[in-house]
N, C-alpha and C positions, 0 to 999 in steps of 0.2 A: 504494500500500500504506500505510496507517493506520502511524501512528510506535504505541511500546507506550506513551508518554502517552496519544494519541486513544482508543485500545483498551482503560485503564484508564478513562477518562471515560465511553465508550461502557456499559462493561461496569456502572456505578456505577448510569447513567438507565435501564438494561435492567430493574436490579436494584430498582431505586428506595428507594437507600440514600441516605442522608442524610451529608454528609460531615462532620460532628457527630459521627454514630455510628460511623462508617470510624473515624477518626481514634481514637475514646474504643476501640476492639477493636483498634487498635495499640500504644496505650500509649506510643507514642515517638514520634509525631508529630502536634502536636497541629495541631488545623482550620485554624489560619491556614497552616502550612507546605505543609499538601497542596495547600489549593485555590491559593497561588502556585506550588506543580508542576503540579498541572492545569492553569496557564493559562500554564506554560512561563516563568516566572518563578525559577524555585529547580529546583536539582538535588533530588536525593532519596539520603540513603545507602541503599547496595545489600539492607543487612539490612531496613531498612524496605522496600523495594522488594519484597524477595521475600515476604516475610509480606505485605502490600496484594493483591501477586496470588495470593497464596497463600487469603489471605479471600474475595476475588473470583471464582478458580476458575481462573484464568487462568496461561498460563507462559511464560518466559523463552525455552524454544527458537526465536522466530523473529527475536530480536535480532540483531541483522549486529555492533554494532559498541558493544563498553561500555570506557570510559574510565575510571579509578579515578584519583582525585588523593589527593593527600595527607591530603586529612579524608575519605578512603572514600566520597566522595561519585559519583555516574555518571551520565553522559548520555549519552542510551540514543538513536542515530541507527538507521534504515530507509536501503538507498540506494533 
């Protein structure tokens, strides 16, 4: 089962967005941060998270398992 990173990546080359323009329709997280989430580098905070699949079309219900630390940030596991 695809983790919701692979699934946001997937869904970005489906879409054939550019993560320039992802980024610039977030407004809070700019190209360098995303594409070190996509390559599983950087967590993502949760608000950004949900507006990204919120953009993309995509949803949170098949997350098994979100972790929030102290700067709201998650890391979003599949088992």
């Amino acid at each position: 089962m695809a983790t919701v990173r692979e699934k946001i990546y997937l869904r970005i080359k489906e879409l054939g967005i550019k993560q320039k323009e992802l980024s610039e329709k977030l407004g809070t997280l700019n190209v360098q941060n995303l594409s070190a989430y996509l390559r599983g580098k950087r967590t993502i905070p949760y608000d950004d998270l949900e507006k990204l699949c919120m953009l993309l079309g995509l949803t949170l219900g098949d997350v098994n398992k979100v972790y929030n630390s102290k700067e709201e940030e998650v890391c979003l596991e599949n088992e």
